[in-house]
C-alpha positions as CSV (number, residue, x, y, z in Angstrom):
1,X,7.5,-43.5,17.4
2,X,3.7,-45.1,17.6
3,X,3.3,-47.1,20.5
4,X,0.5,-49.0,22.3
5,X,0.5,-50.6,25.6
6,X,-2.4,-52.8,26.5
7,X,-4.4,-53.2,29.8
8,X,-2.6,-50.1,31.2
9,X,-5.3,-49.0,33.2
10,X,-8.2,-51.8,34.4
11,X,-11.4,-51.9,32.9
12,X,-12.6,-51.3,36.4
13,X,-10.9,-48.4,36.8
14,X,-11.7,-47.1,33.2
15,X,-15.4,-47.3,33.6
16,X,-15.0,-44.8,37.1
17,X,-13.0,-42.7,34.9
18,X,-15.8,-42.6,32.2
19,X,-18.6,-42.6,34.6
20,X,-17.5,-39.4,36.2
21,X,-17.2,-38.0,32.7
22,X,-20.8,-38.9,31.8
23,X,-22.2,-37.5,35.2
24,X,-20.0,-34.5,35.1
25,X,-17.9,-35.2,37.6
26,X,-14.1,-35.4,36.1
27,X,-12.2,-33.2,38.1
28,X,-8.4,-33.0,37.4
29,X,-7.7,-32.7,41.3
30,X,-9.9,-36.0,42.0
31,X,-7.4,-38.5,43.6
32,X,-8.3,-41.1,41.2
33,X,-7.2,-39.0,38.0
34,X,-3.9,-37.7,39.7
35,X,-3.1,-41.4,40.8
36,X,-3.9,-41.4,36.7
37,X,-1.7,-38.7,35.9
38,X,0.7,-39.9,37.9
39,X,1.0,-43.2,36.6
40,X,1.2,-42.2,33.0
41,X,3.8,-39.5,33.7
42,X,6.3,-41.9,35.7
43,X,5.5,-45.1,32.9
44,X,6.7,-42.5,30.3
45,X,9.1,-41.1,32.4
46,X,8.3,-37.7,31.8
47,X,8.0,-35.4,35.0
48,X,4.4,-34.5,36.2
49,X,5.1,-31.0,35.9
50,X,5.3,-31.2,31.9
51,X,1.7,-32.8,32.0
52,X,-0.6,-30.4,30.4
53,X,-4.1,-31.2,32.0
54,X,-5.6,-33.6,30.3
55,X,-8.6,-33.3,28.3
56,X,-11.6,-35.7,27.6
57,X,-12.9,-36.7,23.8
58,X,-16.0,-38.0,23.5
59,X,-17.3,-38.9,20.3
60,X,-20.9,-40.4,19.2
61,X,-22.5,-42.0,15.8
62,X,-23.9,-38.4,15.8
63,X,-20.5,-36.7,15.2
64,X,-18.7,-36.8,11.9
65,X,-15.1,-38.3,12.2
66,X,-12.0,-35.9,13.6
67,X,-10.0,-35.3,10.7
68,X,-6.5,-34.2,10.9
69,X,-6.2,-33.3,14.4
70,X,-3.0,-31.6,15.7
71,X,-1.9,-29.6,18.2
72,X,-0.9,-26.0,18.0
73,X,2.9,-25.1,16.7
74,X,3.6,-22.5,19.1
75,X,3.7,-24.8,22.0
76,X,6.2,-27.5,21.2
77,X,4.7,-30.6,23.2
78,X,7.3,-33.8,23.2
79,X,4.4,-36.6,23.5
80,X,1.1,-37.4,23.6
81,X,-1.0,-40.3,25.0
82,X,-4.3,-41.1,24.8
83,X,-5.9,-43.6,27.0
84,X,-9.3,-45.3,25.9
85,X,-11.7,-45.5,28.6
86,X,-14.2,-47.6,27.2
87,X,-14.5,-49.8,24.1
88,X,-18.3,-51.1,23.7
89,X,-19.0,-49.0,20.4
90,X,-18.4,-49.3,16.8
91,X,-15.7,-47.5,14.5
92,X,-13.9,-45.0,16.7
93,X,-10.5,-46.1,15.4
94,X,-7.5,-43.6,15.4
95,X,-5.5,-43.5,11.9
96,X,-2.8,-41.8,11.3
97,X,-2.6,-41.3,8.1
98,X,1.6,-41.1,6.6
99,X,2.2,-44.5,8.5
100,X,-0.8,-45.7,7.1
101,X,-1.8,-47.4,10.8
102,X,-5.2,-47.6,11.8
103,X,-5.2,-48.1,16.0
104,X,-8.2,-50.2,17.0
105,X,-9.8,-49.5,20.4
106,X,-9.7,-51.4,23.7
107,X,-10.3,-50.3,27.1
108,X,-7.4,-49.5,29.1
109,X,-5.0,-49.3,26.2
110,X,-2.4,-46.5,26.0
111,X,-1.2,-45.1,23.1
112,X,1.7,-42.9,22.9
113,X,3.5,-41.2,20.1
114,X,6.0,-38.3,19.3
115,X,5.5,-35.0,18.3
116,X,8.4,-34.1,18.2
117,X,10.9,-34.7,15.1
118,X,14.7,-33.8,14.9
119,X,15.2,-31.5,12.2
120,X,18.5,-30.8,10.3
121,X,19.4,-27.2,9.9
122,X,22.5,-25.6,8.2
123,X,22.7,-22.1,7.2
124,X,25.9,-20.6,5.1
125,X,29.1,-20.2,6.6
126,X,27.9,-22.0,9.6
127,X,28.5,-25.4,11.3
128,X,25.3,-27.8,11.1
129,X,23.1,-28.5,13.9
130,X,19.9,-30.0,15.0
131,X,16.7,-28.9,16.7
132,X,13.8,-30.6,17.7
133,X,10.9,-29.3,15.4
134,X,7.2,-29.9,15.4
135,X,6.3,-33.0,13.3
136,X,3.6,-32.9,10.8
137,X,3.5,-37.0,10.0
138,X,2.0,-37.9,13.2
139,X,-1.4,-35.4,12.9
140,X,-3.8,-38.0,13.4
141,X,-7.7,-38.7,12.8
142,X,-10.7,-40.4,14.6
143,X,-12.8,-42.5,12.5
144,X,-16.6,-41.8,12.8
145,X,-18.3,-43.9,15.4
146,X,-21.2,-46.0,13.8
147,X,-23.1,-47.1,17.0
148,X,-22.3,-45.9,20.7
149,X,-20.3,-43.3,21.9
150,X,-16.3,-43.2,22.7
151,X,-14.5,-41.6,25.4
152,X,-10.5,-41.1,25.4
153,X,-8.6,-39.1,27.9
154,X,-5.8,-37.0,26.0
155,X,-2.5,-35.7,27.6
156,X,0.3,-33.6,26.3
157,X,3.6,-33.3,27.5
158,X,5.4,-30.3,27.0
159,X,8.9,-30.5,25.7
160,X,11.3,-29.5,28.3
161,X,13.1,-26.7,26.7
162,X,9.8,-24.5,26.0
């Protein structure tokens, strides 16, 4: 599951996000990024505590695209969302490349997606049964920036049986 949900977080409030980035000032135990987390976690409906802390991309015409980015295996995580903080640049888009979907970027939006996919498993002389396995088809990749610089906040949720 891809999902996007626009003006999640104002503009207004994006550009205090991103301006504490920029001045080196993002601190996970500011009240305005907990207010943040918080927000995400309870629109999700996923418990704060499986919030990993959240981490900031920023990417300029001077880096080369993220290509296939995924998260480790060893550390099953059941979503992530990635919240665009500002949208006054070119290119930046995130594509992910077996649902052949190119997300375009807008300030405030949330996108959220699975990591997680349920995998069928039957071994010999035994009943079937199903686990929850990491998914490969939604590694995704950030499309070089051609003028400005982007910045998205990133958040993991851990699965709740790890």
């Amino acid at each position: 599951m891809i999902k996007t949900y626009d003006n999640f977080l104002s503009a207004e409030k994006c550009s205090l996000i991103r301006d504490q980035i920029e001045n080196n000032l993002f601190n996970l135990k500011n009240p305005q990024i907990l207010n943040m987390r918080k927000e995400i976690s309870k629109f999700l409906n996923i418990p704060l505590d499986l919030q990993q802390d959240p981490f900031v991309i920023v990417n300029t015409e001077k880096n080369n695209s993220i290509e296939n980015f995924f998260e480790s295996k060893e550390e099953l995580k059941s979503k992530t969302a990635i919240l665009y903080l500002n949208d006054d640049y070119e290119g930046g888009s995130i594509y992910f490349k077996h649902h052949l979907l190119y997300i375009e970027p807008k300030i405030g939006k949330l996108l959220v997606f699975d990591r997680l996919s349920e995998e069928f498993w039957k071994f010999k002389g035994q009943e079937k049964f199903y686990r929850l396995g990491w998914n490969p088809n939604m590694n995704y990749s950030i499309l070089p920036i051609r003028k400005g610089k982007n910045f998205l906040l990133v958040i993991h949720f851990l699965n709740k049986s790890t």
